[in-house]
C-alpha positions as CSV (number, residue, x, y, z in Angstrom):
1,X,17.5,-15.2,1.8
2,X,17.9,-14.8,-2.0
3,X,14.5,-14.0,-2.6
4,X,14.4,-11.0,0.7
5,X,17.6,-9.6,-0.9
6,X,16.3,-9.5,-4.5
7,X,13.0,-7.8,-3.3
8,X,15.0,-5.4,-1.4
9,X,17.0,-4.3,-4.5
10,X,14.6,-4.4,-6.8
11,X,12.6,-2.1,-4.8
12,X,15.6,0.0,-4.2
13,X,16.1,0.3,-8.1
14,X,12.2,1.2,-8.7
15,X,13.3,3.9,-6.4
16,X,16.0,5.3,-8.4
17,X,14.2,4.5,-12.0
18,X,10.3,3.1,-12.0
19,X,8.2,0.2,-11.8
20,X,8.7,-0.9,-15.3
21,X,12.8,-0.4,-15.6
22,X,13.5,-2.2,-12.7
23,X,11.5,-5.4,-13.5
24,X,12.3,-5.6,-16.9
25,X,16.1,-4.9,-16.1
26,X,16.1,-7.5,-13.0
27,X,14.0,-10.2,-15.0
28,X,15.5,-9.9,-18.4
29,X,19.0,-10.5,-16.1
30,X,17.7,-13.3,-14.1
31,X,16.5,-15.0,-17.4
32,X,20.1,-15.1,-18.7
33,X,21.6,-16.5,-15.8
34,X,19.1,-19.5,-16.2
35,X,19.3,-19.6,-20.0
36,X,23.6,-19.7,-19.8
37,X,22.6,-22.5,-16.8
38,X,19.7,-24.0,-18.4
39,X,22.7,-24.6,-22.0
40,X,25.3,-25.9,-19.2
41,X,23.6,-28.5,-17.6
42,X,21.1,-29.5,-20.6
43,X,18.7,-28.6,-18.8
44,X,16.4,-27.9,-21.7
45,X,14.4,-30.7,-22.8
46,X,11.8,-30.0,-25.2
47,X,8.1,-29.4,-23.9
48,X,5.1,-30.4,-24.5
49,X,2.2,-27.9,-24.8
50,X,0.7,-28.9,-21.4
51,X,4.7,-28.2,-20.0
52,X,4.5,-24.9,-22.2
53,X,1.2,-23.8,-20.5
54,X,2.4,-24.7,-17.2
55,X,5.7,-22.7,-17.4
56,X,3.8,-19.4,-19.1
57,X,0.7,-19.9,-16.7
58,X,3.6,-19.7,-13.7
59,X,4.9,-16.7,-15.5
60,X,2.1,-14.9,-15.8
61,X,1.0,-15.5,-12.4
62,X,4.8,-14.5,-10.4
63,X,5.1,-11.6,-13.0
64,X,2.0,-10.0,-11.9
65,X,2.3,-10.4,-8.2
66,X,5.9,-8.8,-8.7
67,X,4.9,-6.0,-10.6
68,X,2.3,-5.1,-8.2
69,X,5.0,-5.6,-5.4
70,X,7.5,-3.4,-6.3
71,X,4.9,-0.5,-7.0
72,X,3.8,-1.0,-3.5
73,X,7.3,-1.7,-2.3
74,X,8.3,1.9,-4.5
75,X,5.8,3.7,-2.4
76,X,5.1,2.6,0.4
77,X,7.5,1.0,2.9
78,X,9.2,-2.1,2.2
79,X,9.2,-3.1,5.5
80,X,5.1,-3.6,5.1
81,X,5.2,-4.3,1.7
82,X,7.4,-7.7,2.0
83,X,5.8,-9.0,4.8
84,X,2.2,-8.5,3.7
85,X,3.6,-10.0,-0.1
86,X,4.9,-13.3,1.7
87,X,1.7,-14.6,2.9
88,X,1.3,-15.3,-0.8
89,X,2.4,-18.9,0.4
90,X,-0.9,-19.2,2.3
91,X,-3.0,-18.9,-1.0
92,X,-0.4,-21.5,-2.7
93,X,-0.9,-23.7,0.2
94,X,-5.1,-23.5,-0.5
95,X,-4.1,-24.2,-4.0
96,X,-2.2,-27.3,-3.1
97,X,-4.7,-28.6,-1.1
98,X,-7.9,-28.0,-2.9
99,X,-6.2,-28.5,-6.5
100,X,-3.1,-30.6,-5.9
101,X,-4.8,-32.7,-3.6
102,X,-2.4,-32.0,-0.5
103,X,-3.7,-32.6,2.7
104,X,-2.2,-30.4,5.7
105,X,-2.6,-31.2,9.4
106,X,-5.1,-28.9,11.6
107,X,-2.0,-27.3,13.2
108,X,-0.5,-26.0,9.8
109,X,-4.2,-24.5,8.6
110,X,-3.8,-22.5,12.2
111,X,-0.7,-21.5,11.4
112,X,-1.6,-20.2,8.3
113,X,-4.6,-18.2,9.7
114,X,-2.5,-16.9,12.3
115,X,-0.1,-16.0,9.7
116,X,-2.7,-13.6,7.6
117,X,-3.7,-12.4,11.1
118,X,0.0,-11.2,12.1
119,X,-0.2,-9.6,8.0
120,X,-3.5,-7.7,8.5
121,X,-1.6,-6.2,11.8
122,X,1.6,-5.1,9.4
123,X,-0.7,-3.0,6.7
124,X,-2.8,-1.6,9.8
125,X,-1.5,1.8,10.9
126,X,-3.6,2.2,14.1
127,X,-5.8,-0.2,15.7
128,X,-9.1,1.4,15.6
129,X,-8.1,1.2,11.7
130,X,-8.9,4.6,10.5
131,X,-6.4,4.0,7.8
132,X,-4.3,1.5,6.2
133,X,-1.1,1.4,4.6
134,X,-1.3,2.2,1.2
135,X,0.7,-1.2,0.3
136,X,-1.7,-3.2,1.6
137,X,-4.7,-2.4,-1.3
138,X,-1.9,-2.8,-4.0
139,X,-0.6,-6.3,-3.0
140,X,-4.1,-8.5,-2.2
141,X,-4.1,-9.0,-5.6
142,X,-0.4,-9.4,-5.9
143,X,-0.6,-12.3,-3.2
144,X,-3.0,-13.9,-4.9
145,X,-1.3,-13.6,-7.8
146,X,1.8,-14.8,-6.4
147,X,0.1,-17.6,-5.0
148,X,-1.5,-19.1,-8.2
149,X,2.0,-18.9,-10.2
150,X,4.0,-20.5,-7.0
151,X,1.0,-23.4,-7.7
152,X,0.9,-23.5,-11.3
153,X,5.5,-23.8,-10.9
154,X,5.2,-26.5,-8.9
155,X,3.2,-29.1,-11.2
156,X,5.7,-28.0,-13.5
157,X,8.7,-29.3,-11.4
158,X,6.3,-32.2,-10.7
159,X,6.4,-32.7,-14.7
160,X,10.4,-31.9,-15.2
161,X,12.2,-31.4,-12.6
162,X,13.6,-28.5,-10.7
163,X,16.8,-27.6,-13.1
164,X,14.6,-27.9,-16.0
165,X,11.3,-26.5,-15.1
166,X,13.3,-23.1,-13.4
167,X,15.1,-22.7,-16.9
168,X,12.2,-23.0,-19.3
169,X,10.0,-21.0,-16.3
170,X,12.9,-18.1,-16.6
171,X,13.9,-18.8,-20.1
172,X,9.9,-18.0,-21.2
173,X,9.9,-14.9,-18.9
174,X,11.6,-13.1,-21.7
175,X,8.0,-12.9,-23.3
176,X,6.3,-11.4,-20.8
177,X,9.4,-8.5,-20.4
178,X,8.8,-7.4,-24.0
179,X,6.1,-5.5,-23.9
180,X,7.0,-3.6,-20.7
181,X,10.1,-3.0,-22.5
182,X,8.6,-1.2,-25.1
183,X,6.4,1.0,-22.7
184,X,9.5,2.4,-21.0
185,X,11.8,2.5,-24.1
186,X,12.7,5.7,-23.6
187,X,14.9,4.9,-20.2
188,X,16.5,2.2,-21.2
189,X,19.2,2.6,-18.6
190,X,19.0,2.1,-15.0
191,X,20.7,1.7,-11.9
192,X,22.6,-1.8,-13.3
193,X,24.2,-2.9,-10.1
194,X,21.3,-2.8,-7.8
195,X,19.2,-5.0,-11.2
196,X,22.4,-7.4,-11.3
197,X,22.9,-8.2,-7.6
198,X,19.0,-8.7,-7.4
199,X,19.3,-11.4,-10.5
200,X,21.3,-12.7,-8.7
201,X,19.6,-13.2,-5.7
202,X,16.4,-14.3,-7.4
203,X,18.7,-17.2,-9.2
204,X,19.8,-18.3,-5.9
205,X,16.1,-18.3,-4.4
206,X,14.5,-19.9,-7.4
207,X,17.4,-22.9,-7.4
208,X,16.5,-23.1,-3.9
209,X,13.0,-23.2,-4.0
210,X,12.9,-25.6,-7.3
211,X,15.2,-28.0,-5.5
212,X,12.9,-27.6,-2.6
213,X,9.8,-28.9,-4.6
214,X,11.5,-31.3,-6.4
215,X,11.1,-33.5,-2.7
216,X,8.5,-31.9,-1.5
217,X,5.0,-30.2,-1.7
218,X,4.4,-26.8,-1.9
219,X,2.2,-26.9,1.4
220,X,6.3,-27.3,2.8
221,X,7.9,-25.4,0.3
222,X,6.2,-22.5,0.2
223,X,5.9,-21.4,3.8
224,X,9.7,-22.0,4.0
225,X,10.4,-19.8,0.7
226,X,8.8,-17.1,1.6
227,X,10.2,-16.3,5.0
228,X,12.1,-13.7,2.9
229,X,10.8,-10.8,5.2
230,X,13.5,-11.5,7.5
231,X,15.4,-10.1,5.3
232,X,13.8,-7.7,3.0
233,X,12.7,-5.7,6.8
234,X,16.2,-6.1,8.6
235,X,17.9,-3.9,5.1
236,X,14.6,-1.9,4.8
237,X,14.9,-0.8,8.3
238,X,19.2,-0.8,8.3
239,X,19.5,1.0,4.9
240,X,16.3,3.4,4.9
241,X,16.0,3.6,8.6
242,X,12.2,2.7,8.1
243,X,10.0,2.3,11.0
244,X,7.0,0.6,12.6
245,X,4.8,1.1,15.0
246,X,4.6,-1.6,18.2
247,X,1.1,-3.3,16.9
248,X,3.0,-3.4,13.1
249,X,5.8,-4.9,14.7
250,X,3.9,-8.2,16.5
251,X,2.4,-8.4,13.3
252,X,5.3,-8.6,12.3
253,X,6.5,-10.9,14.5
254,X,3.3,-13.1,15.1
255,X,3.3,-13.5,10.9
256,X,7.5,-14.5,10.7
257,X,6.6,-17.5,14.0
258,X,3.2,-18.7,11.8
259,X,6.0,-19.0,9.0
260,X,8.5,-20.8,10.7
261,X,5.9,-23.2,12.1
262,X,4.6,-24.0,8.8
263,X,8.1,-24.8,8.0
264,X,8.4,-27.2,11.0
């Protein structure tokens, strides 16, 4: 749920601002709440460079993905935007398998498949597929993306834990805000209590999903993280009063049950 909320808001502030001023505001307030939490629990052990590499690599990776979400998200609808952005967990599961050495049953790979199936359906806006939502171009490489740095945050758990490796992941995220900073100096303000709800949420979803892969792999994990769509739709189509046609909504539908049976 923390993660559905915080994609909602933070495509509701891109709305009001841009792109750039709502990441950098929502990150740069999502990395304090981890540093004051990181300096509470002592959670900040020092790294070695392999750790350091790990934690910007997982940066790098979710920051892209989420930059290329909310401009799809700011767009288009974020009713197709989050749904087509969760089956980033399908790529992390490859990852896991193929790198981390993971080794899922026939029944989840289906699962999966079915899963990408049910997202193709979301971005489609007619079945003879004349056309295609214009989300769906913007996030394939946003998934995959998404994907590599949910991978690349899990071997860093592996190396410190979940309370440490979300810290240092969050901590180092200030590096990567800087530049954007710079680019949109010139509206430094923005709509601060959409950017500080979403922190918020994102803290919540991150301690949650760290804790998660702390006992467990990210074949599990990752499926069960991102069934955020359940609630990014439910307050895109409550709050905006978005809508989808019937085919978009078994995708819909089909992609949320592959999710849920991953997580089984």
């Amino acid at each position: 749920m923390g993660w559905g909320t915080g994609d909602f808001l933070t495509a509701r502030s891109a709305r009001k601002t841009n792109v750039h001023n709502a990441w950098v505001w929502t990150y740069a307030l999502a990395a304090l709440l981890w540093v004051a939490f990181g300096l509470a629990q002592s959670a900040f052990q020092p790294l070695s460079f392999v750790e350091l590499v790990l934690a910007l690599a997982a940066g790098l990776g979710l920051s892209a993905g989420d930059i290329l979400f909310i401009s799809a998200a700011r767009s288009g609808k974020i009713a197709v935007a989050s749904p087509l952005f969760s089956l980033s967990a399908v790529v992390a599961m490859a990852l896991g398998v193929a790198i981390l050495g993971e080794r899922p049953g026939l029944l989840q790979l289906g699962l999966a498949a079915l899963a990408l199936c049910g997202g193709v359906l979301i971005g489609v806006k007619d079945l003879k597929l004349r056309s295609l939502e214009d989300a769906a171009p913007i996030l394939l490489p946003g998934i995959v993306f998404h994907g590599i740095g949910l991978t690349f945050f899990k071997v860093l758990v592996d190396h410190l834990g979940a309370w440490s490796a979300a810290a240092w992941f969050q901590a180092l995220m200030l590096a990567y805000l800087i530049p954007f900073a710079w680019i949109n100096r010139k509206q430094v303000r923005g709509p601060l209590v959409e950017n500080g709800a979403a922190a918020l949420a994102y803290f919540v979803g991150l301690f949650g999903f760290a804790t998660a892969l702390s006992v467990g792999v990210i074949s599990l994990a990752a499926p069960v993280a991102n069934l955020f769509p359940l609630v990014a739709v439910g307050l895109a189509v409550l709050v905006y009063g978005e809508k989808l046609q019937r085919h978009q909504w078994a995708g819909l539908l089909l992609a949320i049950l592959a999710l849920v049976g991953l997580a089984l």
